[in-house]
C-alpha positions in Angstrom: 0.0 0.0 0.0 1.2 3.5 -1.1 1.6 6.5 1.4 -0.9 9.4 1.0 1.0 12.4 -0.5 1.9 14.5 -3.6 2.8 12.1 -6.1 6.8 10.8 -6.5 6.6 10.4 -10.0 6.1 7.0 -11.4 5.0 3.1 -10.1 6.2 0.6 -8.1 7.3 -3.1 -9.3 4.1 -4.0 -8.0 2.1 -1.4 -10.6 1.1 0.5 -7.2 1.5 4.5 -7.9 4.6 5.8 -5.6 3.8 8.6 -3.3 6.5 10.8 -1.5 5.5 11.2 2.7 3.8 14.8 3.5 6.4 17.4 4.4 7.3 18.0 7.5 5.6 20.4 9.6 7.5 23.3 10.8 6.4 24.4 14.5 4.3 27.5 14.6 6.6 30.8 15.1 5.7 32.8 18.3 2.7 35.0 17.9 4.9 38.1 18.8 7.1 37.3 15.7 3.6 37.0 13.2 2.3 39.8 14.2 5.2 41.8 13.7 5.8 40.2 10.1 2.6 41.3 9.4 2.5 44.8 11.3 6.3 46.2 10.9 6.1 46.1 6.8 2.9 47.7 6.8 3.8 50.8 8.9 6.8 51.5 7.0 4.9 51.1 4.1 2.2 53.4 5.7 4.9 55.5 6.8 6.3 56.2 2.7 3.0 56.1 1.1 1.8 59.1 3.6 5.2 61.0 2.8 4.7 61.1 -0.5 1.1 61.8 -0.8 1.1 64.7 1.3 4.3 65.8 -0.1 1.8 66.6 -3.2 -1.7 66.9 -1.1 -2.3 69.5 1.5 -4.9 68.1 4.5 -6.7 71.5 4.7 -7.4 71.7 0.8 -8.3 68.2 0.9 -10.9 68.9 4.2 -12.3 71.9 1.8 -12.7 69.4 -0.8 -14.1 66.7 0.9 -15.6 67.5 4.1 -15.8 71.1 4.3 -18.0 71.3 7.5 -15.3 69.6 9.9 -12.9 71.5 11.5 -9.9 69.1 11.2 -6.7 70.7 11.5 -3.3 69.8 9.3 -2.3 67.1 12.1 -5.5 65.4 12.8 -5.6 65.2 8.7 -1.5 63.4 8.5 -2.7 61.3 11.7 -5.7 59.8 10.0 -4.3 59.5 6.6 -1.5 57.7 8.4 -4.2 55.2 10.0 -5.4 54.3 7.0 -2.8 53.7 5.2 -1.4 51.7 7.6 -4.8 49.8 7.7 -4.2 49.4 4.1 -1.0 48.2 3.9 -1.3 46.0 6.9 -4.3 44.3 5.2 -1.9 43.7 2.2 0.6 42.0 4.1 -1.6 39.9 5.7 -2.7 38.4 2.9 0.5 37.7 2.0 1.4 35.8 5.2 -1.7 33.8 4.6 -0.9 32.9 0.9 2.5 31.8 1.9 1.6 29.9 5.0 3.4 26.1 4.7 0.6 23.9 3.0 1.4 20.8 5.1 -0.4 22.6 8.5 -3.4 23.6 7.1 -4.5 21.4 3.6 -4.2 17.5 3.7 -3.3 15.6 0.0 -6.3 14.6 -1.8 -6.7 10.4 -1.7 -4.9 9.4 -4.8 -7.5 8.6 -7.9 -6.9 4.6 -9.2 
């Protein structure tokens, strides 16, 4: 009988298909060390991205533009920009570290199709 697992590339003596074992699973990295894969990379990312859009946007003319009945001042306007950028690029790199997540931990190999 032939172990479960992506196949090895051919058949045994026997006519059996040949399957290589399931890679070995990694142990989980400590939570402090995911979350700040995930969180460093987006706030420097955040960091950039609201350098150079409000090296060419001002957060007054903006608050004129788009909500003209707040009082928010030039600060408030870099903070929140900041925030969501940040919530942006966070998002991004999180989907990343779930895309390349090891495949042995989470999906099992389909049974093999005779």
């Amino acid at each position: 009988m032939s172990t479960p697992g992506p196949l090895a590339g051919g058949h045994a003596p026997d006519g059996t298909r040949v399957y290589a074992p399931l890679p070995e699973n990694h142990p989980p990295k400590p939570l402090a060390q995911r979350i700040g894969a995930v969180l460093w990379p987006s706030f420097f990312s955040a960091a950039v991205s609201t350098l150079v859009f409000f090296a060419v946007v001002d957060p007054v003319e903006l608050r004129e533009m788009a909500f003209p009945q707040w009082q928010i001042s030039r600060e408030v306007g870099y903070t929140v920009a900041f925030f969501l950028f940040w919530l942006a690029t966070a998002s991004s790199s999180l989907f990343t570290w779930l895309l390349l997540r090891p495949p042995g931990r989470f999906s099992h190999a389909l049974p093999p199709e005779d």
